[in-house]
LUMSE-486139 format. One line per 10 residues: number of its first residue (from 1); their letters; for each residue x, y, z of N, C-alpha, C, O, CB. Coordinates in pm, 1 decimal, decimal comma. Glycine has a CB too. Example, Ala and Ser with C-alpha at 12.3 -4.5 7.8 and 13.67 -1.06 7.14 Angstrom:
LUMSE-486139
1) as) 1319,0/-569,0/780,0/1230,0/-450,0/780,0/1320,0/-330,0/780,0/1423,6/-331,9/846,5/1130,8/-447,3/904,6 ~ 1285,0/-225,0/708,0/1367,0/-106,0/714,0/1290,0/3,0/787,0/1340,9/113,8/803,9/1408,4/-59,8/572,5;
//
This chain:
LUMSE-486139
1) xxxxxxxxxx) 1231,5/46,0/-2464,0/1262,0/108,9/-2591,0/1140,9/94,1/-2682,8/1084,7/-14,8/-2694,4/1389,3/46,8/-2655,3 ~ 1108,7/181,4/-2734,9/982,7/209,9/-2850,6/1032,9/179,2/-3016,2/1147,2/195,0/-3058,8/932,0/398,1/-2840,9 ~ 937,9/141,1/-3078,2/1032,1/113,5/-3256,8/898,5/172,6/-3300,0/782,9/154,4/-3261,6/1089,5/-97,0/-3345,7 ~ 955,7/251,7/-3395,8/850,4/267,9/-3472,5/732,8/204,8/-3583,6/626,8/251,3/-3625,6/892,9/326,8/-3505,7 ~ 819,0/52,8/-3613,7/807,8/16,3/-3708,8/837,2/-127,7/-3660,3/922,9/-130,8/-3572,0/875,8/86,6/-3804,7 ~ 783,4/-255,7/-3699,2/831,1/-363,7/-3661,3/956,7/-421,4/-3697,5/1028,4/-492,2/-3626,7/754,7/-431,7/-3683,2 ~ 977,9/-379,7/-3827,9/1089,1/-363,2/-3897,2/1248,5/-343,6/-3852,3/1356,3/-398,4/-3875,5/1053,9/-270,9/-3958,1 ~ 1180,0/-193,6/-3747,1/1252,0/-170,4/-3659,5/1362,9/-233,9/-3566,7/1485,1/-236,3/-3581,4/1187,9/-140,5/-3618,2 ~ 1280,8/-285,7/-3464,2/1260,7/-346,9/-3381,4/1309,9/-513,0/-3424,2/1314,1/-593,0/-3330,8/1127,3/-310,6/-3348,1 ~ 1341,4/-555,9/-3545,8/1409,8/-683,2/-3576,9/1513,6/-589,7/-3578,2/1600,2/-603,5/-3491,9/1374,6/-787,8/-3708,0;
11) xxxxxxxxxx) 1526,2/-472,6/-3679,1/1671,6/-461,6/-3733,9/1742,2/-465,9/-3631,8/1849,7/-525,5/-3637,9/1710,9/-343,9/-3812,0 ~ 1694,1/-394,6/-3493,2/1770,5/-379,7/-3388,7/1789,5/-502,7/-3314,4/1866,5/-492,8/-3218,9/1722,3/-283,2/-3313,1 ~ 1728,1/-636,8/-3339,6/1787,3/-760,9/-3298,9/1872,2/-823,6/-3369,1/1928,4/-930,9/-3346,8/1709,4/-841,8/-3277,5 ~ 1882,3/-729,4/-3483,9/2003,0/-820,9/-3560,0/1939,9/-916,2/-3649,6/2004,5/-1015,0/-3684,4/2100,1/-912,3/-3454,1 ~ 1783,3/-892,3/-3704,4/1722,5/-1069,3/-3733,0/1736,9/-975,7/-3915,2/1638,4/-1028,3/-3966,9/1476,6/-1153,4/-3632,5 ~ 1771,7/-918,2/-3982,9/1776,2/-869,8/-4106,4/1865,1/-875,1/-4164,7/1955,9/-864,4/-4082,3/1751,0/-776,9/-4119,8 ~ 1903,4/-884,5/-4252,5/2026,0/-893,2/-4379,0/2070,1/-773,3/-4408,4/2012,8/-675,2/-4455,7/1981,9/-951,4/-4522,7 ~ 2228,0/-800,3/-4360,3/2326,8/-669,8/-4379,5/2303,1/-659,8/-4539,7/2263,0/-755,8/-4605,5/2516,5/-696,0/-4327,7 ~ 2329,9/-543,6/-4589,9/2310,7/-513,7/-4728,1/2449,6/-419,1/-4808,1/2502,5/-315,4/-4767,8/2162,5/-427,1/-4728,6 ~ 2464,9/-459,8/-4870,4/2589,4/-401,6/-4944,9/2541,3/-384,6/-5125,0/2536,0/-464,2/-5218,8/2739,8/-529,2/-4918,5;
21) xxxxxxxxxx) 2514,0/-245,7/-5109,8/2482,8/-222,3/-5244,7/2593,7/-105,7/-5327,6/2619,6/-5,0/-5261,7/2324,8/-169,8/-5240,2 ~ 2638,4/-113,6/-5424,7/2710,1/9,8/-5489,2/2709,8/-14,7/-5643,6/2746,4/-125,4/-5683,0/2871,2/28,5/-5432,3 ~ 2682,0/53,7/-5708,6/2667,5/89,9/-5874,9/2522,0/92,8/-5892,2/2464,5/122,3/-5996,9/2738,7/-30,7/-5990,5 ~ 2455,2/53,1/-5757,4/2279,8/20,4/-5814,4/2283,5/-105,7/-5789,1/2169,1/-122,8/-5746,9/2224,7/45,3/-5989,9 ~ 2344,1/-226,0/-5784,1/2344,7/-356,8/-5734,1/2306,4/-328,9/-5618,4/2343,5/-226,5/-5561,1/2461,9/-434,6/-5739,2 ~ 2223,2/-419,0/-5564,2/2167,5/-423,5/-5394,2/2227,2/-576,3/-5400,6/2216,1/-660,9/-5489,4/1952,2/-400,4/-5345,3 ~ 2285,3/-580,0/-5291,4/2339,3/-728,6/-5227,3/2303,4/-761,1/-5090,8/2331,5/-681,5/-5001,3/2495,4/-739,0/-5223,2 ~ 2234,3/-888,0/-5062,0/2203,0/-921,7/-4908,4/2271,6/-1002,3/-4870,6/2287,8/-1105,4/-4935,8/2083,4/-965,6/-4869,9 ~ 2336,6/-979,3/-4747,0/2466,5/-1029,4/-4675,1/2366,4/-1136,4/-4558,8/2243,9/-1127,5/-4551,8/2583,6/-869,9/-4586,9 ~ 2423,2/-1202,4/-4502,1/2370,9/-1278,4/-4378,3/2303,7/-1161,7/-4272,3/2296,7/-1043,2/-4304,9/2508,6/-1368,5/-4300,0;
31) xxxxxxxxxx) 2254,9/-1214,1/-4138,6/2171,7/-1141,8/-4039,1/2323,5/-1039,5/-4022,1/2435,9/-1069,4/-4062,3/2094,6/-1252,3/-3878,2 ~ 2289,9/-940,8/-3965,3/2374,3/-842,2/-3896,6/2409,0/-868,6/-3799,5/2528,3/-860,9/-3769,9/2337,1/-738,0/-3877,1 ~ 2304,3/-914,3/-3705,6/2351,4/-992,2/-3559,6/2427,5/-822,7/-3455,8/2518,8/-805,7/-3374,9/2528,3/-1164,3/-3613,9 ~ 2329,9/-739,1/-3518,6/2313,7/-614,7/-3440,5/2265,1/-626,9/-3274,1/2224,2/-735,3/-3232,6/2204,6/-530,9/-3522,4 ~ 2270,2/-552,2/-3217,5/2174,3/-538,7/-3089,0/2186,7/-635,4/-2976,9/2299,4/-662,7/-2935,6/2032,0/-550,6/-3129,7 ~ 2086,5/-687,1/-2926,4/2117,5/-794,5/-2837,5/2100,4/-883,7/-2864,1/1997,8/-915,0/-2924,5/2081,5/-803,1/-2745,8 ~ 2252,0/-1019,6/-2810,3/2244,8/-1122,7/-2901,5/2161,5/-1215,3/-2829,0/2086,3/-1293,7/-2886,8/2378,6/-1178,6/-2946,4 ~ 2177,7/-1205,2/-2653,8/2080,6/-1319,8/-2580,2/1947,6/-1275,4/-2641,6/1898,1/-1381,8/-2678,9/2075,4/-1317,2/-2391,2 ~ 1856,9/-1170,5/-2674,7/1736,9/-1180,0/-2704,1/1745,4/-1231,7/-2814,1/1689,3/-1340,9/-2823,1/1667,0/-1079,0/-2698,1 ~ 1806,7/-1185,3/-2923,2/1817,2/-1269,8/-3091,1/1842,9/-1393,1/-3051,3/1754,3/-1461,5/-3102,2/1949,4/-1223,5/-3213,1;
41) xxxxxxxxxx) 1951,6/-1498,0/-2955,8/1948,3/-1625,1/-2953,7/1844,7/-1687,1/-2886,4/1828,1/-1807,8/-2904,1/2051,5/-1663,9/-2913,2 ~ 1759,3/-1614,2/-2799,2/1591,3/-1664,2/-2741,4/1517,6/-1685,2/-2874,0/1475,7/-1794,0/-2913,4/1490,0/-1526,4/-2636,0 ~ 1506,1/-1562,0/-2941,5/1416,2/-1533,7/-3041,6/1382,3/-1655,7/-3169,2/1272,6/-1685,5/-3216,4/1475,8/-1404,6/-3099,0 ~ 1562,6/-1728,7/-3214,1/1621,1/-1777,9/-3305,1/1561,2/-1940,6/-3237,1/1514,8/-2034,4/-3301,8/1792,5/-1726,4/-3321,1 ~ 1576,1/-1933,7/-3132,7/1574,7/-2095,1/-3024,7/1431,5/-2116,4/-3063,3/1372,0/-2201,5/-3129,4/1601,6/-2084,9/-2807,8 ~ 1401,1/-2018,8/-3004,5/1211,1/-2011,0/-3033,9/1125,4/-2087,6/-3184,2/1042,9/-2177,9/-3198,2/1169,4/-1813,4/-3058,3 ~ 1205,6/-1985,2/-3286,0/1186,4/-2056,0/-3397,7/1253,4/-2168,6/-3457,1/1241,5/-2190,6/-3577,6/1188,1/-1985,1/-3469,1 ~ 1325,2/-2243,9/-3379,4/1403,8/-2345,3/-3419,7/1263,4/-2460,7/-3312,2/1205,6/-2556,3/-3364,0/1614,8/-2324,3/-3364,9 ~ 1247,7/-2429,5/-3212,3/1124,6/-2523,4/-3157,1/965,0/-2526,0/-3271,0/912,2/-2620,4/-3329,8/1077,9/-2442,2/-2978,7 ~ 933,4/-2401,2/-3265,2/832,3/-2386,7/-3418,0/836,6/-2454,5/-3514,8/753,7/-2542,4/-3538,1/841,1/-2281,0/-3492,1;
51) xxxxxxxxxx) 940,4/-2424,3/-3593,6/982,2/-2549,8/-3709,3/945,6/-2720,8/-3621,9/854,8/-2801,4/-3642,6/1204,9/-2531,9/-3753,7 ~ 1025,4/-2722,5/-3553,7/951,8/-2873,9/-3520,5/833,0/-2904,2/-3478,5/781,3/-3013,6/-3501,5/1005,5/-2938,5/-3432,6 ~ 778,3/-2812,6/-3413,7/631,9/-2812,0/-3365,5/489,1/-2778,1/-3416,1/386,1/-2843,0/-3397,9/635,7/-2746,7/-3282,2 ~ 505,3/-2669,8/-3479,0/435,8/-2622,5/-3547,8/314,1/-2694,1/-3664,7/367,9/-2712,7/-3773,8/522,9/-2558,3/-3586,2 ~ 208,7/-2723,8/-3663,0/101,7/-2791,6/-3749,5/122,2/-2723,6/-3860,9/122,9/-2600,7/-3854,6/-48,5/-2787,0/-3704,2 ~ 137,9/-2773,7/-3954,3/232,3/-2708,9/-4075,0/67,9/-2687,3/-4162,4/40,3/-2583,4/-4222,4/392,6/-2847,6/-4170,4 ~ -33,0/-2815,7/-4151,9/-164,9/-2771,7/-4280,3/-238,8/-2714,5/-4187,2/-341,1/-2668,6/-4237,9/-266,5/-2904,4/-4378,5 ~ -231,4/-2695,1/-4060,6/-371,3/-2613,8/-3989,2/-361,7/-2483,1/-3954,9/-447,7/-2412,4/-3902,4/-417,8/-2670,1/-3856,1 ~ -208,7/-2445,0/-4000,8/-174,6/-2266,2/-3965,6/-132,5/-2242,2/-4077,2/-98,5/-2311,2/-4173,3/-56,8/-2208,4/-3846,1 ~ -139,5/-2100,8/-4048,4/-128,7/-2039,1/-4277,2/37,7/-2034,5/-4183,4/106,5/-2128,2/-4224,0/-252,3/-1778,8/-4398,3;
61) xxxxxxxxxx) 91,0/-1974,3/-4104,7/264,9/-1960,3/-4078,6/292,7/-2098,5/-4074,3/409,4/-2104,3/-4113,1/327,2/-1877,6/-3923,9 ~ 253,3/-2216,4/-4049,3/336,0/-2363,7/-4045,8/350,8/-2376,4/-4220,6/455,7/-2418,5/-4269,3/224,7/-2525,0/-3956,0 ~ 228,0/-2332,8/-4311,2/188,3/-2347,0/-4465,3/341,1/-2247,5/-4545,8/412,3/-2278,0/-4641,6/-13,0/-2253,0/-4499,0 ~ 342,6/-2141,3/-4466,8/459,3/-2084,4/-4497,8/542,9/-2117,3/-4527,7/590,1/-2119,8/-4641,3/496,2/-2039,7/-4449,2 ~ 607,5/-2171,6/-4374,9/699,1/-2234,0/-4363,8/748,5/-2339,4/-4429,7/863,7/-2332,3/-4472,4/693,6/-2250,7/-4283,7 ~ 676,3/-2448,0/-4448,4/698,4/-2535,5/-4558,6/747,3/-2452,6/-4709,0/855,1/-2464,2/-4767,4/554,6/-2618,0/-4575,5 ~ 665,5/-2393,7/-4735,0/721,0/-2342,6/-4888,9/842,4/-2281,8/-4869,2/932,5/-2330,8/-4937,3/626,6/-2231,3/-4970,5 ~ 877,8/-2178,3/-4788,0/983,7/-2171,6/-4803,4/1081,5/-2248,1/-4709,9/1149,0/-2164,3/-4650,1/994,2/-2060,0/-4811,8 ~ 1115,0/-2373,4/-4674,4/1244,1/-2474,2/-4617,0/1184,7/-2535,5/-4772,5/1292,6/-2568,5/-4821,7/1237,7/-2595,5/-4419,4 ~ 1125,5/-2554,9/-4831,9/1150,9/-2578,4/-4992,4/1225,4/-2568,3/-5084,5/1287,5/-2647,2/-5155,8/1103,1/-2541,1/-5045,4;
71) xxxxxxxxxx) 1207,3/-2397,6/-5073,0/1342,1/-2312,1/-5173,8/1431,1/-2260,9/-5116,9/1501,1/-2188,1/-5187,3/1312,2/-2194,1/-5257,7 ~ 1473,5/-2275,3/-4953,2/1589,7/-2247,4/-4909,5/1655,9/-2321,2/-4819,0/1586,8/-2422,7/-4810,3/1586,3/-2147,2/-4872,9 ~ 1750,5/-2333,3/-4743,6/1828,5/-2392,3/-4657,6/1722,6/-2369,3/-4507,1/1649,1/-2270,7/-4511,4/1993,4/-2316,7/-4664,1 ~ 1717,8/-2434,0/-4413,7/1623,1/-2513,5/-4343,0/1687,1/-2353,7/-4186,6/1616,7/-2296,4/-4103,4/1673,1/-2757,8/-4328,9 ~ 1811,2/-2342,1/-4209,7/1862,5/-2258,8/-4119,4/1805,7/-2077,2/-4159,2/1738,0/-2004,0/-4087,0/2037,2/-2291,6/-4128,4 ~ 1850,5/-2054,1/-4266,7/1786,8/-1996,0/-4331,7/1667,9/-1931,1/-4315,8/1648,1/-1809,6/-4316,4/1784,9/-2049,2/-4393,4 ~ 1539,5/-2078,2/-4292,2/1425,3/-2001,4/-4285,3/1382,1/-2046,1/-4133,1/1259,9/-2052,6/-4119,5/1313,9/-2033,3/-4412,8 ~ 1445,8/-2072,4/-4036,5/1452,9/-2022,4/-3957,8/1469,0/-1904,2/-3861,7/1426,7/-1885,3/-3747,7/1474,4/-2061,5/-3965,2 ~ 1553,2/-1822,1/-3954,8/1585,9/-1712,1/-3887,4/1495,9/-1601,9/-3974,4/1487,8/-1485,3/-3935,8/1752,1/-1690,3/-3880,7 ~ 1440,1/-1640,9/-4075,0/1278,1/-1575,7/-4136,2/1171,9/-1563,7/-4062,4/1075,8/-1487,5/-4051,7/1211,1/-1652,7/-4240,0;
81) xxxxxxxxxx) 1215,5/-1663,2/-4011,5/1066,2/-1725,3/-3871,0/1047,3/-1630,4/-3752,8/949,1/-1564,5/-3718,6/1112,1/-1899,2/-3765,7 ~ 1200,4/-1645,4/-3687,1/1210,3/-1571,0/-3578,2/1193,9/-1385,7/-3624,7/1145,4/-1295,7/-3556,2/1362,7/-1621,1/-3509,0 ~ 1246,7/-1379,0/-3746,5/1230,0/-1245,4/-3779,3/1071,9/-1173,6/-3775,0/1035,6/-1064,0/-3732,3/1288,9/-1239,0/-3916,4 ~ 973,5/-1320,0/-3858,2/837,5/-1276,7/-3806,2/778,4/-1271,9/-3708,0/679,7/-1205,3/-3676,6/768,9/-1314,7/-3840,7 ~ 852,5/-1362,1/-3640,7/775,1/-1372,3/-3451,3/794,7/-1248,8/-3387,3/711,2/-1190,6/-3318,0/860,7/-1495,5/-3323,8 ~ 906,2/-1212,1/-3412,9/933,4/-1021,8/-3367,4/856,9/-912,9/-3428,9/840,2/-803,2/-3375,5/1087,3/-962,1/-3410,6 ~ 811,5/-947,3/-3542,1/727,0/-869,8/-3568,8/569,7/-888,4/-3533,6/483,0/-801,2/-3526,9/750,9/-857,7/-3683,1 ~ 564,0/-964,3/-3522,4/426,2/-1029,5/-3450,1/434,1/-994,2/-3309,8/339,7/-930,5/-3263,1/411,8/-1201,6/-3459,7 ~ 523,3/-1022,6/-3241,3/561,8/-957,7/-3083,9/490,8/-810,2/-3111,4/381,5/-772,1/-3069,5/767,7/-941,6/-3039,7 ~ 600,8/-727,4/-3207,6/602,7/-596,6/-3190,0/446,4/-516,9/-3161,9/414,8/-423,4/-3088,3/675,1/-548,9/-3315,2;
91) xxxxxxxxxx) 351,9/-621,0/-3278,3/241,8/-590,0/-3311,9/125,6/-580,7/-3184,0/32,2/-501,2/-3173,0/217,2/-682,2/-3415,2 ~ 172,6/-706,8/-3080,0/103,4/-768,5/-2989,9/141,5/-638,6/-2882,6/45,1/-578,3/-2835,3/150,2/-937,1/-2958,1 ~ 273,1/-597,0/-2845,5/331,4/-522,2/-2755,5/287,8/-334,4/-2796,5/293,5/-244,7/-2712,4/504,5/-572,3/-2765,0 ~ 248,7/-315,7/-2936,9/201,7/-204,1/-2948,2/64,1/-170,3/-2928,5/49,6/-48,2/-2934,5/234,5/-173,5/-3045,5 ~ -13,2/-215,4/-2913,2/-178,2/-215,8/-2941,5/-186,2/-324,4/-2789,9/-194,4/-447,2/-2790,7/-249,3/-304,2/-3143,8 ~ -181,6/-246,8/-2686,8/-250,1/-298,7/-2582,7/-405,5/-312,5/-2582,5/-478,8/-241,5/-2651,4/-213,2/-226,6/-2482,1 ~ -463,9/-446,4/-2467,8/-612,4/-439,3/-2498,7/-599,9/-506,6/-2585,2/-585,2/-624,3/-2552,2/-687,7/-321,8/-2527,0 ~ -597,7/-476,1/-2749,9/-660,5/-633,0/-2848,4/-568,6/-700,2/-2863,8/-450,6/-699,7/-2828,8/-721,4/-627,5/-3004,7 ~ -637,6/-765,4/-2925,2/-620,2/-902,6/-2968,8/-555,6/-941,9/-3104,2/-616,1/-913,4/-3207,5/-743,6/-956,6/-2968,0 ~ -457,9/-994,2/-3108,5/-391,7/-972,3/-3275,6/-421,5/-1105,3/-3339,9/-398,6/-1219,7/-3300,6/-200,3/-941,7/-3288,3;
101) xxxxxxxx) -490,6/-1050,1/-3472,4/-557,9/-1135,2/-3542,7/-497,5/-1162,8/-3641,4/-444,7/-1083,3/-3719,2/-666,4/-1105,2/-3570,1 ~ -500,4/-1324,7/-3650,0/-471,4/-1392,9/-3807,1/-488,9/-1341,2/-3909,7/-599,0/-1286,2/-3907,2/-533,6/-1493,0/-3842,6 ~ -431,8/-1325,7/-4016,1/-523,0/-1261,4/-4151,7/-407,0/-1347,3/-4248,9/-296,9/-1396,5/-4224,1/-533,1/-1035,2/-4178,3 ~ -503,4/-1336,7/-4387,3/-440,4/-1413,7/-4467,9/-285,3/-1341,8/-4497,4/-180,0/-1402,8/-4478,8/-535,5/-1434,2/-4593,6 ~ -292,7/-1221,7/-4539,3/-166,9/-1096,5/-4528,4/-65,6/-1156,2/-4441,7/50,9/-1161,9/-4481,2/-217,2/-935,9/-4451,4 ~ -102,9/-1206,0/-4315,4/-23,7/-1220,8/-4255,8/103,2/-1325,5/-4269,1/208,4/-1268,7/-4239,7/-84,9/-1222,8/-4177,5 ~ 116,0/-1429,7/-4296,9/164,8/-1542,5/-4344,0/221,1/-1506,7/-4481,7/329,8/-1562,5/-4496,4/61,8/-1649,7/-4343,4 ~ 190,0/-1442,5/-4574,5/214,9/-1402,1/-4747,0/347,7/-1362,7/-4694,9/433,1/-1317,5/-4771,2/105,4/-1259,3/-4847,5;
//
């Protein structure tokens, strides 16, 4: 399956926040937990090993991470994590041949 968008390609794992908006209020609900759940529970496992592993001052994503298990619940930004690793996948899996590079953008 092809996504156009990395975006995509989470929503369809389910790693994004159902949304319920009406009058002009936008409201974000928990993950959707769309699509497939064994790949979303690989994906989720993945970033639950990261959080513990991860060199938190020598990578700008460990630097992340810290700030936000700061201002949110520890589960939470876990599933932030895994949401970026899919997009980082997506990035790696679209652009055969290179090499996907760090950038400060990236981590923000």
């Amino acid at each position: 399956m092809q996504f156009r968008k990395a975006r995509d390609m989470a929503a369809w794992l389910g790693l994004v926040p159902a949304e319920h908006s009406t009058g002009g209020r936008q409201r974000l609900l928990g993950i959707s937990k769309r699509g497939n759940g064994y790949v979303r529970r690989l994906i989720i496992h993945g970033a639950r090993s990261c959080r513990l592993h991860l060199n938190r001052e020598g990578h700008a994503i460990g630097r992340w991470l810290s700030v936000l298990e700061a201002r949110t619940h520890h589960n939470r930004a876990i599933v932030a994590l895994a949401n970026k690793i899919t997009r980082i996948a997506w990035a790696v899996l679209t652009r055969p041949g290179q090499l996907y590079m760090r950038t400060k953008g990236a981590a923000a």
